[in-house]
C-alpha angles and dihedrals in degrees: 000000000000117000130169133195142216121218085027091178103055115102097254087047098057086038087053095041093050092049084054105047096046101060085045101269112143112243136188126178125210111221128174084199119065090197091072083059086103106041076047090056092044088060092048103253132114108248110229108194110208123129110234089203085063120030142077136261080232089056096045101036078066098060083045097062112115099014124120095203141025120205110207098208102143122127134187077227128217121315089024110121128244084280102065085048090063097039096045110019097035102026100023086049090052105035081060082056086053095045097043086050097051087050094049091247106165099198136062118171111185126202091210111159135250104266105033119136123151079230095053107148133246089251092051092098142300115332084264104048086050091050088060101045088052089043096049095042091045082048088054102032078062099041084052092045092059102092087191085061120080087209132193127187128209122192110184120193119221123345127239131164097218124133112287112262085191077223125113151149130241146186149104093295111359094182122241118328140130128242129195107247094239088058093056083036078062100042089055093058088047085055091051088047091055112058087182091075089075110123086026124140109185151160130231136197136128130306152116114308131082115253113239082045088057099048093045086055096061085075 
């Protein structure tokens, strides 16, 4: 299997990248910094440096060719302002759709976030942080929305960067909780190793089940 990532620099992404190369998988990574290439190689995947705030569904249709799943794992990132939300984690996030569309790619999994929703209210946090819920739901309403794309949709609770249980809980809504992101990095192979998760909007934190064991049971 080919898949390529988006965001291929964030933490989950090089998690992610490094679970699929060693068992054989193909795995590009999509970066806006050249200076990332080598912690890229490291994990296993071919960094592709192209920047989804300023490129074109023609540009990056190209770097999809061949693969049998994109990862949408990009992030404005923390201390960036409500803008960024809308141009990385809403446009970025559908111009990947687009792009995966135009090369024929089947598969879109997409790390969205427990809470989004393109209606998130004004309470739901600070103008940023709603920035990013509305900007990530309206990002997913439109992935689930592409009948070409066999779309799956992860929604991790809080991050932590503490060492994998292989453990987790999922469902529809799980409640609050918090997940290491290797454990959600495994649940998304798991996902591309179950084509039956396609149409599938869930939450993730940790838990009790396995995971291969939760995500089987979402079909």
């Amino acid at each position: 299997m080919r898949v390529v990532i988006a965001g291929g620099h964030g933490k989950i992404a090089l998690i992610t990248a490094r679970l699929l190369s060693v068992r054989g998988d193909s795995v590009a990574g999509l970066i806006r910094n050249p200076d990332h290439a080598d912690d890229l190689r490291v994990a296993g995947a071919e960094p592709v440096v192209v920047d989804l705030e300023n490129t074109t569904n023609g540009v990056v249709s190209t770097h999809l060719r061949g693969a049998d799943a994109v990862i949408f794992a990009a992030g404005a990132g923390p201390g960036s302002g409500a803008a960024r939300k809308e141009t990385v984690d809403r446009d970025a996030a559908i111009l990947l759709a687009d792009a995966a569309e135009a090369a024929g790619v089947p598969r879109y999994v997409m790390v969205s976030s427990m809470g989004a929703d393109a209606a998130a209210p004004d309470d739901a946090g600070d103008d940023v942080f709603v920035a990013y819920l509305r900007a990530k739901g309206a990002a997913d309403d439109v992935i689930r929305a592409r009948t070409s794309l066999l779309a799956t949709i992860v929604r991790p609770g809080l991050l932590t960067d503490d060492e994998p249980t292989g453990r987790v809980r999922i469902a529809e809504h799980t409640g609050r909780g918090s997940i290491p992101r290797a454990d959600v990095a495994a649940v998304l192979v798991a996902v591309l190793d179950t084509p039956d998760t396609a149409g599938r909007t869930f939450e993730v934190i940790s838990g009790d089940a396995a995971v291969a064991d939760a995500v089987a049971a979402l079909t």
